[in-house]
Legacy VTK file of the C-alpha trace (Angstrom):
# vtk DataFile Version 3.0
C-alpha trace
ASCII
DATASET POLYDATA
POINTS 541 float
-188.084 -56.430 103.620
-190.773 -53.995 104.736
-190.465 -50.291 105.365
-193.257 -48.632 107.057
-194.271 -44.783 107.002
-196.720 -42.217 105.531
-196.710 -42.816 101.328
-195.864 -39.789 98.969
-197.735 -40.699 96.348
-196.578 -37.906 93.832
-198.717 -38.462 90.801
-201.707 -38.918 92.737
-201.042 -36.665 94.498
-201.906 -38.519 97.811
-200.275 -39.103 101.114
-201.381 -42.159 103.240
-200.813 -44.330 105.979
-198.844 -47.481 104.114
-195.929 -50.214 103.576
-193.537 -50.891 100.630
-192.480 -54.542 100.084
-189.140 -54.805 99.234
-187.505 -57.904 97.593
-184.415 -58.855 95.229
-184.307 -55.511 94.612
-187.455 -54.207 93.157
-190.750 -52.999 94.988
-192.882 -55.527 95.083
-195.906 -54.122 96.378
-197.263 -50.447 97.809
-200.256 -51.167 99.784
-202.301 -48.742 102.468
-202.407 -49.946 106.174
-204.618 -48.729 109.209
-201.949 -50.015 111.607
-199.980 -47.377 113.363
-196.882 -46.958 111.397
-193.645 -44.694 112.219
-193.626 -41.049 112.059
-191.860 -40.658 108.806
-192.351 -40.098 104.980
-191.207 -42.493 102.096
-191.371 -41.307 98.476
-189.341 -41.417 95.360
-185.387 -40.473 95.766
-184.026 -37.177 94.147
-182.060 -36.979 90.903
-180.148 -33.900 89.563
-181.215 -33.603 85.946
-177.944 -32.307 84.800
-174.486 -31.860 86.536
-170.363 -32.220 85.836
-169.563 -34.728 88.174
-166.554 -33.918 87.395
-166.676 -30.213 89.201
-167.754 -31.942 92.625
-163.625 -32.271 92.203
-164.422 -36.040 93.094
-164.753 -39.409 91.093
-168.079 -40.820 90.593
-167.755 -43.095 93.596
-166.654 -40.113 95.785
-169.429 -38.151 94.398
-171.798 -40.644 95.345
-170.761 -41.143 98.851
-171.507 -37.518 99.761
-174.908 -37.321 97.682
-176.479 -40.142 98.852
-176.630 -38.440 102.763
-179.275 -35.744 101.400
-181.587 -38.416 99.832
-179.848 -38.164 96.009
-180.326 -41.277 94.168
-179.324 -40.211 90.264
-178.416 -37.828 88.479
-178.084 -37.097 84.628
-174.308 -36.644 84.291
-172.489 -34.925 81.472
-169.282 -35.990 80.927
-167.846 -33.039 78.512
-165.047 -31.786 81.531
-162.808 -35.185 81.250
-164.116 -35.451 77.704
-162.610 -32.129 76.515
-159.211 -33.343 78.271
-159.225 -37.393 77.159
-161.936 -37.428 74.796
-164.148 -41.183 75.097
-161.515 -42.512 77.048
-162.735 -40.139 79.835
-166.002 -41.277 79.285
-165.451 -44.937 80.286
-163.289 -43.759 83.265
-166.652 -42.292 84.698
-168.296 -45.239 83.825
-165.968 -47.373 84.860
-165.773 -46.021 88.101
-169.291 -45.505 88.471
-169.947 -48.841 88.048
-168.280 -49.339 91.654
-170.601 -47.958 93.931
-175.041 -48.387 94.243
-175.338 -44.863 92.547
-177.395 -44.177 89.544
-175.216 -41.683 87.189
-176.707 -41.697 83.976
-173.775 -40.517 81.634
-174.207 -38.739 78.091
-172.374 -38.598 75.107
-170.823 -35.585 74.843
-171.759 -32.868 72.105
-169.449 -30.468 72.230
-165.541 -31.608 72.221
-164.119 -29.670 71.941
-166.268 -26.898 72.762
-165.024 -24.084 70.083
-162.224 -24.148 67.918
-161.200 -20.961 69.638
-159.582 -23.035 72.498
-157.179 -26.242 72.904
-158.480 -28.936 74.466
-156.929 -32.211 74.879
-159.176 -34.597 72.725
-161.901 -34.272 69.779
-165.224 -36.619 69.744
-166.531 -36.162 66.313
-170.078 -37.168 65.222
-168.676 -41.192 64.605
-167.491 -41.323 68.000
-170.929 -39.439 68.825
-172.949 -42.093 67.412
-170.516 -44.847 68.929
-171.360 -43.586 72.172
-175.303 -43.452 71.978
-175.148 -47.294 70.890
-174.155 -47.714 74.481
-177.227 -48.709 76.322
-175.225 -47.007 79.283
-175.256 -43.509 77.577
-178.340 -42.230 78.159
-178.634 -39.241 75.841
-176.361 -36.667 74.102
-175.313 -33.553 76.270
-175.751 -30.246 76.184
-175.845 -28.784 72.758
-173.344 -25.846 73.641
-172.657 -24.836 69.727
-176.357 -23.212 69.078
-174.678 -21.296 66.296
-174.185 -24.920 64.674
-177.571 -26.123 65.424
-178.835 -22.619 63.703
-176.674 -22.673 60.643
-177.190 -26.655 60.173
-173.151 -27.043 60.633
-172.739 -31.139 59.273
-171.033 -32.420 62.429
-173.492 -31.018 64.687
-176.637 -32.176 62.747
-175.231 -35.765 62.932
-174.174 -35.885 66.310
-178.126 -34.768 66.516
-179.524 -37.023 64.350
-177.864 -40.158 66.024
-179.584 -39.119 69.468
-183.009 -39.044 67.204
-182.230 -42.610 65.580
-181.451 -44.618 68.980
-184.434 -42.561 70.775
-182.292 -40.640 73.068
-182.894 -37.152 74.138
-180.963 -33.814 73.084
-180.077 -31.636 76.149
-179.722 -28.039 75.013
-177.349 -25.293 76.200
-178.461 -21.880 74.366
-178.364 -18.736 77.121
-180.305 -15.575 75.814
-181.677 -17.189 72.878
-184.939 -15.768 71.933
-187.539 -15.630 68.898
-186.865 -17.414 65.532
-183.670 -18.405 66.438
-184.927 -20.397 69.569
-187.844 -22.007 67.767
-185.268 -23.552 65.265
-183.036 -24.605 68.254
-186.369 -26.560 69.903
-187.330 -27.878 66.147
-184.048 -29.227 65.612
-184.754 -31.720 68.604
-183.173 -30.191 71.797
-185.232 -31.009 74.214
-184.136 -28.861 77.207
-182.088 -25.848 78.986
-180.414 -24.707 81.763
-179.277 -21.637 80.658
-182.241 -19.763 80.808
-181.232 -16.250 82.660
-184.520 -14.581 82.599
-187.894 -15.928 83.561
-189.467 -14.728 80.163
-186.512 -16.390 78.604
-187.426 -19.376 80.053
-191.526 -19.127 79.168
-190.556 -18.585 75.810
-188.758 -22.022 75.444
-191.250 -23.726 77.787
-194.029 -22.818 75.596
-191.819 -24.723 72.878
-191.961 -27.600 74.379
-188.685 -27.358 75.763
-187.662 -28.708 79.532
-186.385 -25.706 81.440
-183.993 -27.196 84.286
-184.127 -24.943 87.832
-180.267 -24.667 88.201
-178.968 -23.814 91.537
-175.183 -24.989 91.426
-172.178 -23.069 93.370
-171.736 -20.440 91.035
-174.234 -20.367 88.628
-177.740 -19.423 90.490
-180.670 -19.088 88.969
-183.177 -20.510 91.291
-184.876 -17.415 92.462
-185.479 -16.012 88.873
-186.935 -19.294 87.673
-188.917 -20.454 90.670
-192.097 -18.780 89.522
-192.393 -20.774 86.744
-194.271 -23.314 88.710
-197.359 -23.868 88.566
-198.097 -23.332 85.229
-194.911 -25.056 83.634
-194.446 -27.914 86.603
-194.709 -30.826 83.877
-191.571 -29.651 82.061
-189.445 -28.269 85.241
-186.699 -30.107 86.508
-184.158 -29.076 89.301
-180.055 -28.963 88.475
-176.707 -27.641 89.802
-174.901 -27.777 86.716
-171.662 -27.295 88.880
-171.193 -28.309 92.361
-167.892 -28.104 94.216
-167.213 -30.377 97.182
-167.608 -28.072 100.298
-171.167 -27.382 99.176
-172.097 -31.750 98.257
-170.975 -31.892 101.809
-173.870 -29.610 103.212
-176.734 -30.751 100.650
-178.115 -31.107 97.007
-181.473 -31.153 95.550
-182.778 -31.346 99.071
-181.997 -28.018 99.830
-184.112 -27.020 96.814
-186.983 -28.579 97.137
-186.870 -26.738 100.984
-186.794 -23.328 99.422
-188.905 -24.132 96.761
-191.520 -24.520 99.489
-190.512 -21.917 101.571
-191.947 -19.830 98.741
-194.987 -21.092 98.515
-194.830 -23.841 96.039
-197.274 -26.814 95.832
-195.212 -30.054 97.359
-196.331 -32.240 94.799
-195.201 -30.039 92.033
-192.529 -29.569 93.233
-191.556 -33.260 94.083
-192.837 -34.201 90.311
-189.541 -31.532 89.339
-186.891 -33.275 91.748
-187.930 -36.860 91.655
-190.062 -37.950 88.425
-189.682 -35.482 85.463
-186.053 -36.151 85.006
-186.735 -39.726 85.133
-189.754 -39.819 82.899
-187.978 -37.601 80.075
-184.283 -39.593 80.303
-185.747 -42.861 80.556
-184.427 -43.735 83.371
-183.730 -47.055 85.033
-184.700 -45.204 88.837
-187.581 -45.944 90.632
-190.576 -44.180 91.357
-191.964 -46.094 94.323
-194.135 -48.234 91.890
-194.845 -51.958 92.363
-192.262 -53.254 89.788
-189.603 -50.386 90.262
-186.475 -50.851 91.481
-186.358 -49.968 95.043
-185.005 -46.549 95.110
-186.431 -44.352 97.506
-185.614 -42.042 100.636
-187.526 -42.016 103.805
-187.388 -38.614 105.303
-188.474 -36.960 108.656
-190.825 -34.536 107.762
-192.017 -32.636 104.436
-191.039 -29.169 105.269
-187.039 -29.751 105.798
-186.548 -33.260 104.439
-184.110 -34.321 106.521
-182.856 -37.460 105.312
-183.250 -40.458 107.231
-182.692 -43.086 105.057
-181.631 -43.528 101.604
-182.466 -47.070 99.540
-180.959 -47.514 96.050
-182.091 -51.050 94.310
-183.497 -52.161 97.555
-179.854 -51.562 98.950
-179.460 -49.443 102.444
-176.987 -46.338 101.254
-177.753 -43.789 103.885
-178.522 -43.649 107.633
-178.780 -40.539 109.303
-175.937 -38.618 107.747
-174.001 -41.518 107.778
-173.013 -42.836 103.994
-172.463 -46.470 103.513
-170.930 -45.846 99.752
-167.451 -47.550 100.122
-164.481 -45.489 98.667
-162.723 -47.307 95.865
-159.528 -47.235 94.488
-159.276 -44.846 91.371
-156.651 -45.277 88.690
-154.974 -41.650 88.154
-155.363 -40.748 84.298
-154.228 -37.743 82.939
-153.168 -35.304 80.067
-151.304 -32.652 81.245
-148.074 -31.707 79.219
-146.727 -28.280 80.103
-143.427 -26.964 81.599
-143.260 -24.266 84.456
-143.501 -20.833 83.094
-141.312 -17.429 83.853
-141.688 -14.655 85.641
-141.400 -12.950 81.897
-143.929 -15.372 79.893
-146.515 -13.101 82.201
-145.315 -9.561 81.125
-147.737 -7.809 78.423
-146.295 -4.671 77.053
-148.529 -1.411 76.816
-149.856 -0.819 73.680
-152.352 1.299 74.234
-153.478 3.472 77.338
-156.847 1.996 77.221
-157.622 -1.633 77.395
-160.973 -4.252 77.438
-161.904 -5.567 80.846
-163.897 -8.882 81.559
-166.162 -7.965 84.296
-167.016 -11.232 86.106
-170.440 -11.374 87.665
-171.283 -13.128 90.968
-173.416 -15.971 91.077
-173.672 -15.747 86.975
-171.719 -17.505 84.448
-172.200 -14.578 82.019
-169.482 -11.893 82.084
-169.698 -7.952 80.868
-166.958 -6.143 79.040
-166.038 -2.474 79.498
-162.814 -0.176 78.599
-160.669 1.029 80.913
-157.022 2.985 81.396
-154.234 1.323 80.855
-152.097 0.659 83.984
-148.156 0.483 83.535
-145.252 0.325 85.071
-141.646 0.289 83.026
-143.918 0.068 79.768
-146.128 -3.091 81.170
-149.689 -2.993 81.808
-150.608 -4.462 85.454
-153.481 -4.955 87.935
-154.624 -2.099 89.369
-156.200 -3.104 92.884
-157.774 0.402 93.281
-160.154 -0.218 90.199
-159.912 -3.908 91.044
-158.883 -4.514 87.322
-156.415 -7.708 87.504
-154.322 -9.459 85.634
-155.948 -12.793 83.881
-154.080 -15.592 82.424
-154.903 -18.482 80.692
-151.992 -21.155 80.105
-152.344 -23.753 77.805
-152.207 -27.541 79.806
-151.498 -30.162 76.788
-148.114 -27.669 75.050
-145.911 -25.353 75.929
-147.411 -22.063 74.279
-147.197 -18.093 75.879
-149.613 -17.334 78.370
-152.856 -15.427 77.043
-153.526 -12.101 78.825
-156.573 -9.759 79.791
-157.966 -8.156 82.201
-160.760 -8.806 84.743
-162.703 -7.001 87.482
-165.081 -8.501 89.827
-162.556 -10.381 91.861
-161.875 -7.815 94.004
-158.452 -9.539 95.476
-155.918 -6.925 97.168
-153.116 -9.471 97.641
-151.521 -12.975 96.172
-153.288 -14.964 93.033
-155.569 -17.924 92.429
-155.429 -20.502 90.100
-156.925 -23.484 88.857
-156.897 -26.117 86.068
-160.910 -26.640 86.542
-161.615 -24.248 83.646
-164.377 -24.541 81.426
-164.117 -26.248 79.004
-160.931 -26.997 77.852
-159.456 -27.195 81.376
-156.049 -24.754 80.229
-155.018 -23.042 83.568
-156.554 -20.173 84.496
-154.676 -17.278 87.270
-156.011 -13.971 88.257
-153.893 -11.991 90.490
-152.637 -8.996 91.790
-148.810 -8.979 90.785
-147.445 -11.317 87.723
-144.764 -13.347 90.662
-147.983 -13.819 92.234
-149.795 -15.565 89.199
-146.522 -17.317 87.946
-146.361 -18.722 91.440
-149.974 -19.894 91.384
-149.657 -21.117 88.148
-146.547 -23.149 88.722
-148.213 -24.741 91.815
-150.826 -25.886 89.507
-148.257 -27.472 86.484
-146.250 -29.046 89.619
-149.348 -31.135 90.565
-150.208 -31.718 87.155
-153.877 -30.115 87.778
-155.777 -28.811 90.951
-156.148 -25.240 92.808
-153.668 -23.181 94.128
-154.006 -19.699 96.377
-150.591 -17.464 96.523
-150.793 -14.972 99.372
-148.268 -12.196 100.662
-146.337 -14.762 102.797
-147.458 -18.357 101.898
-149.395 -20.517 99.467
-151.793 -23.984 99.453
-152.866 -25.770 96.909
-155.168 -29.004 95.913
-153.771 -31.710 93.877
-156.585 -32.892 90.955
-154.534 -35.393 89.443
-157.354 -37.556 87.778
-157.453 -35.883 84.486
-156.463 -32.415 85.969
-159.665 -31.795 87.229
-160.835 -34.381 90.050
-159.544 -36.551 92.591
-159.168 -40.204 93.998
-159.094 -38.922 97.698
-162.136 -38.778 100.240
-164.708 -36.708 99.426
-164.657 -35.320 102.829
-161.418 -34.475 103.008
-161.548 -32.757 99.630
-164.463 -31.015 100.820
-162.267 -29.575 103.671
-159.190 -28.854 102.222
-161.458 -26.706 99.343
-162.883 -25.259 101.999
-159.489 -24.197 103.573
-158.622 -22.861 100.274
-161.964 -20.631 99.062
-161.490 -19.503 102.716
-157.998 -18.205 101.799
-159.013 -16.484 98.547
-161.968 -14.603 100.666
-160.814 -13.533 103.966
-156.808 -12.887 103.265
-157.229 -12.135 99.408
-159.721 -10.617 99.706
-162.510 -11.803 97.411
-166.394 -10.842 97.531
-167.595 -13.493 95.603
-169.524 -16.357 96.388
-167.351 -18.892 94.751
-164.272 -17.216 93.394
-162.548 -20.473 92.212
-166.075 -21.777 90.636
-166.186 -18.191 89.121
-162.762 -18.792 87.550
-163.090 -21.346 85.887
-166.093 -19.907 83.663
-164.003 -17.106 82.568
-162.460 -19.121 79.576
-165.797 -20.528 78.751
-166.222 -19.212 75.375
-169.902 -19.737 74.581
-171.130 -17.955 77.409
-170.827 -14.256 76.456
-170.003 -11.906 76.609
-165.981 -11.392 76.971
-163.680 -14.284 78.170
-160.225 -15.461 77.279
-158.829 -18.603 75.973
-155.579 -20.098 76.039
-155.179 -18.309 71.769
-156.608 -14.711 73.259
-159.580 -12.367 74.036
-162.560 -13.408 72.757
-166.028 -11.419 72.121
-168.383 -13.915 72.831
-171.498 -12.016 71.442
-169.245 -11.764 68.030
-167.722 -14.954 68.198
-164.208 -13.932 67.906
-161.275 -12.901 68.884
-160.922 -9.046 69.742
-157.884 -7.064 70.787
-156.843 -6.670 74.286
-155.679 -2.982 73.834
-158.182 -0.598 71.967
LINES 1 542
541 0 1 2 3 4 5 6 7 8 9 10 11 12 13 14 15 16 17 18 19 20 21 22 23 24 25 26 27 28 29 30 31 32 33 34 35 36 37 38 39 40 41 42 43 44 45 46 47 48 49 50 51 52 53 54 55 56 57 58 59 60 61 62 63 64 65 66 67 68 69 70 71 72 73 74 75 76 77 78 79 80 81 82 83 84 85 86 87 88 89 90 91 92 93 94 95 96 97 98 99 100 101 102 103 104 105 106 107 108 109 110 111 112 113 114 115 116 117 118 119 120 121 122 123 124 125 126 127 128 129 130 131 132 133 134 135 136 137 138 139 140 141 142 143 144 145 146 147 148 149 150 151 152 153 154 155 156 157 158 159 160 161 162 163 164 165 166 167 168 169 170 171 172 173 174 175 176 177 178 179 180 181 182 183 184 185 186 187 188 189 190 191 192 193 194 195 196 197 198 199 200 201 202 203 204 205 206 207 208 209 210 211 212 213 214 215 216 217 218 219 220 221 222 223 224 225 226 227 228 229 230 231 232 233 234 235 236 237 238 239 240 241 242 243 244 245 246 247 248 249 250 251 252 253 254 255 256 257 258 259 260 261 262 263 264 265 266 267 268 269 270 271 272 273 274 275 276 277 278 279 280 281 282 283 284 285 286 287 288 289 290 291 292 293 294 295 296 297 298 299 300 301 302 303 304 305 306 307 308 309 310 311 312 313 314 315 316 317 318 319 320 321 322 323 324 325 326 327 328 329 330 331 332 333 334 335 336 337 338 339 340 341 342 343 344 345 346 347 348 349 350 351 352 353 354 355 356 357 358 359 360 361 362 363 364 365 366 367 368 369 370 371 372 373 374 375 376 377 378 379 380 381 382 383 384 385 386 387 388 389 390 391 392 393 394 395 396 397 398 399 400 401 402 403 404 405 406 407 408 409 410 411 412 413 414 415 416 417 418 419 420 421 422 423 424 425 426 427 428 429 430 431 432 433 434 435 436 437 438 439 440 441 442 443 444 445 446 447 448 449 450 451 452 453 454 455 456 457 458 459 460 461 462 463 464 465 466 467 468 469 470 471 472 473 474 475 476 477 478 479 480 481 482 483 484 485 486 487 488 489 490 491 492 493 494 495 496 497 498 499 500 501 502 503 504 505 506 507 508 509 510 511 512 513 514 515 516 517 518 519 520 521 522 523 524 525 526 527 528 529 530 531 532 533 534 535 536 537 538 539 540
């Protein structure tokens, strides 16, 4: 097979006139021609250099179907969402069921389950299972290193889980937001090889000029592509481009494509930033995806133009996946496996009685992972403190999944609802249920909508209420990616225009309020916690 059309030659940094031989897979041969040759522009495929397949909402194979249209070939997956809820079991369900379908995932051995010991999750990987893992020629490296603190202190477990990434030659993705100075040069010594968590440009040059990988991120909440964009050109060897977090409505309208658009928009040099989406991720994983070398496996994208990249045609191993918007990924049948154990709670179980009049608030940021904390009154009524949609300070509960345990309770502003609840089971990274809401029947009802379908999203308004069924592990699903992609659609629409939400992605938003090693105030399914302290701190003051 031959495929004809101007050459990106990224590390050259050349574009000519020329024809890729395809066959049994593999490129055989990249050659120049002076024969007229269609309008159109081959070069290496995309690959996200870190992502939770898992908050696509969608199996591997579902996740695949959708990412292939916008000229993804790979991506380096981290696993730690069904890991925190079935351990390695949820491991080899992704890749099992990655396996399935011509789509490079590129799993990791999770690092961090469960994430804190501040949380219940449903499953534990210790440092043996760690090392188990990496001897799988299929796990590629071990995942973000979320527990800095260990990594600084030289905790046992963590130090182990590092050194068996160092002994079969696999790299250490790091996870360490704000870190700065002495503490971040230990972090890069100790082996971690990379962030995405970098907040701040200078942030980010300080841990480039370790030798560290910074990864662009640009996912549906967290967005950080703006502040980080100017490190290129200086830093272009070491940049990769992520989402981190992607929820289905947005897979349906792009991925990395859209990024390396903007990223030009603004000036950047194409080749730079091609090197970033299509061969630094695959030159520091070691990755089995081809770079449009003679010898390579035959996975490339042929696109209309170098200014919008719209995707003609996508090729993994040689293999026709994409035509014009039009996936050729085949959905498969996924086996439902789960771990969700808790009953339906009362209208009571929500009630927090006032103990103070002046209480901690969570103040949820847009677009940003990180949260603030401030104090506010106490609102009451018959002696129990509840949202106050004037101040936009709401009732949050988390609700533990895997046991029947009372509902933890703060406080939260930012969501700016003025009717109903939401509530979801995607919550990072445990995956406990999570509810904000105006009224405590509104959360119970969104929460109980959740339990019923054992996992998924739920929106409660005045006079009705929807919800999303995730019954693969309480966090994805076996159905269409489409159709998932609509029906989440139908139900962010809810939480904006008839609750009443401002933010960008108010369910994506939610779910990173219980993630405790993001500071600087969240809540877990055992209470408030001061992430900046690293513990627990009382609700009332």
């Amino acid at each position: 097979m031959e495929i004809k059309g101007q050459i990106v030659d990224i590390p050259n940094r050349k574009i000519y006139a020329g024809i890729v031989t395809i066959e049994d897979g593999k490129i055989q041969k990249v050659h120049p021609t002076e024969e007229n040759v269609p309008d159109q522009y081959i070069l290496p495929g995309f690959v996200d250099a870190h992502i939770h397949i898992e908050s696509s909402m969608l199996v591997p194979s579902e996740f695949a179907k959708l990412a292939v249209i916008h000229g993804s070939v790979a991506t380096v997956s981290d696993p730690h969402e069904i890991a925190n809820v079935l351990g390695v079991e949820g491991v080899e369900y992704m890749l099992d069921n990655a396996r399935q379908v011509p789509f490079k995932f590129n799993f990791g051995a999770p690092s961090c389950v469960p994430a804190t010991s501040f949380e219940t999750a449903g499953a534990n990987i210790d440092s043996k299972a760690v090392d188990k893992l990496l001897q799988n020629p299929e796990i590629k490296y071990l995942t973000e290193m979320m527990n800095y603190p260990g990594v600084l202190f030289n905790d046992p477990e963590v130090m182990a889980k590092i050194a068996s990434a160092k002994k079969y030659n696999k790299p250490v993705d790091g996870h360490a937001p704000g870190l700065r100075g002495e503490d971040a040069k230990k972090y890069a010594a100790a082996g971690i090889t990379t962030d995405h968590e970098c907040f701040h440009i200078d942030e980010a040059r300080e841990k480039a000029e370790l030798g560290m990988h910074i990864l662009i991120r640009e996912g549906s909440a967290a967005k950080n592509f703006d502040t980080l964009i100017d490190l290129f050109p200086k830093y272009a060897k070491q940049l990769m481009f992520c989402s981190d977090d992607k929820h289905p409505d947005d897979l349906i309208l792009g991925h990395l494509d859209q990024l390396v658009v903007r990223a030009l928009a603004k000036g950047k040099d194409l080749f730079e930033v091609l090197q970033a989406a299509c061969i630094n991720p695959v030159k520091h994983y070691n990755l089995d995806v081809g770079l449009l070398q003679e010898g390579d496996p035959a996975d490339f994208i042929v696109v209309k133009n170098l200014s919008q990249f719209n995707v003609l045609k996508t090729y993994i191993d040689g293999k026709l996946v994409a035509k014009n918007g039009e996936s050729f990924v085949e959905t498969t049948q996924a086996p439902i496996l789960n771990n969700f154990d808790t009953n339906p709670k009362t209208l009571e179980q929500f009630a927090v009685k006032v103990d103070s009049d002046q209480i901690r608030v969570i103040k949820a940021i847009n677009r940003e992972l990180i949260t603030e904390s401030f104090e506010a009154a106490t609102t009451s009524k018959d002696g129990n403190a509840i949202s106050n949609t004037d101040t936009d300070i709401l009732k949050f509960t988390v609700v533990n999944r895997y046991q029947n345990t009372e509902p933890a309770i703060a406080f939260i502003q930012g969501f700016g609802l003025t009717e109903g609840a939401i509530a979801s089971s995607v919550g990072h990274d445990s995956h406990n249920i999570l509810a904000v809401g105006v009224s405590d029947e509104a959360i119970c009802k969104a929460v109980n909508l959740v339990i019923a379908n054992k996992g998924g999203i739920a929106v409660v308004t005045n006079d009705s209420e929807a919800s999303l069924a995730l019954p693969v592990a309480g966090i994805m699903t076996n159905v269409d990616g489409h159709t998932v992609g609509h029906q989440y659609a139908k139900l962010d629409k809810m939480a904006k225009e008839t609750l009443g939400s401002q933010l960008t992605a108010p369910f994506m938003t939610l779910s990173f309020m219980a993630l405790l090693v993001i500071p600087s105030l969240k809540l877990s399914d055992k209470g408030l916690f001061d992430g900046n302290r690293f513990e627990f701190t009382p609700l009332f003051i």
